[in-house]
N, C-alpha and C positions, 0 to 999 in steps of 0.2 A: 422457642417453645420449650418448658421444661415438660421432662418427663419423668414418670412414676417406676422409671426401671431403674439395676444397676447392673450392668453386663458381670458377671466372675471372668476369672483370667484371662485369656484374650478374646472376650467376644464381643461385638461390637452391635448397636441397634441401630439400622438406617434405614430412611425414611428414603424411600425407594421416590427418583425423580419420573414423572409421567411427562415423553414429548408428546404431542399432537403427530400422528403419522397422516401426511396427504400423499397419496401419491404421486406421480410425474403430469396427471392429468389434472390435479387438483382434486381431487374426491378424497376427504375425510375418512379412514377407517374406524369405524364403531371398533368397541371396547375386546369383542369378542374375535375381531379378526386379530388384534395388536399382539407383538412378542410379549414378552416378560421384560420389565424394563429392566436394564442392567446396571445404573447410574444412582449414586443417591447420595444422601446428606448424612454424614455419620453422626446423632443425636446425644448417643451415649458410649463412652469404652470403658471397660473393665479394666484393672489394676496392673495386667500383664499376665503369663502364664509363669510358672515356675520350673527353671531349670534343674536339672537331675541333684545338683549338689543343693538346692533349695534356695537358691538364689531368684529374687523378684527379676525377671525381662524385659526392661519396656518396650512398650509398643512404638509401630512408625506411623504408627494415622492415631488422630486426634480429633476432638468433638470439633466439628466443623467442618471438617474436612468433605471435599464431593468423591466421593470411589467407585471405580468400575468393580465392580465382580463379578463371581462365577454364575452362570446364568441360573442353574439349579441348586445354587448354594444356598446356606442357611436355612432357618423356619420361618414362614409367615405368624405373622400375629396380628390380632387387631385389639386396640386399646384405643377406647374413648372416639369410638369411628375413625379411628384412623392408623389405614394399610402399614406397618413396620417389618422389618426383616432382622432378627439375630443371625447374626455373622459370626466364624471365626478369620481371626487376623488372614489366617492362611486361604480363607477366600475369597480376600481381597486381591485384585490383580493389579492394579494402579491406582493414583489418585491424581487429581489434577493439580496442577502447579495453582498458589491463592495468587489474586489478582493484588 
């Protein structure tokens, strides 16, 4: 999917993954009972943030990558119907090893 953003220094835009939540009995939770998904697909990253001496940073997640983050982290957006999250680097908490 391309996208119409460019994150600035370390922020990132990810396309937030949705599981299905059944519970232990099988019953389906509608949209409105579900958490905030935590898990996504990093679409876009920005160039790094800049260090005090002015030095470019790079970043450790990259387009593609699936990341767990902060549950209330970053901004919602929606562009072209579809759910996106601006991230900073720093509220990324892991990512997942690529298969």
């Amino acid at each position: 999917m391309a996208i119409k953003l460019q994150p600035l220094a370390d922020r990132l835009v990810v396309k937030p993954i949705e599981k299905e939540e059944v519970t232990k009995g099988g019953i389906v939770l509608p949209d409105t009972a579900k958490e905030k998904p935590q898990e996504g697909k990093v679409l876009a990253a920005g160039p790094g943030r800049l260090s005090d001496d002015g030095k470019r940073l790079a970043m450790d997640i990259s387009v593609g990558d699936i990341v767990i983050y902060a549950k209330y982290g970053g901004t919602e957006i929606k562009i072209d119907d579809e759910e996106l999250v601006i991230l900073r680097e720093s509220d990324i908490l892991a990512k997942k090893p690529k298969k």
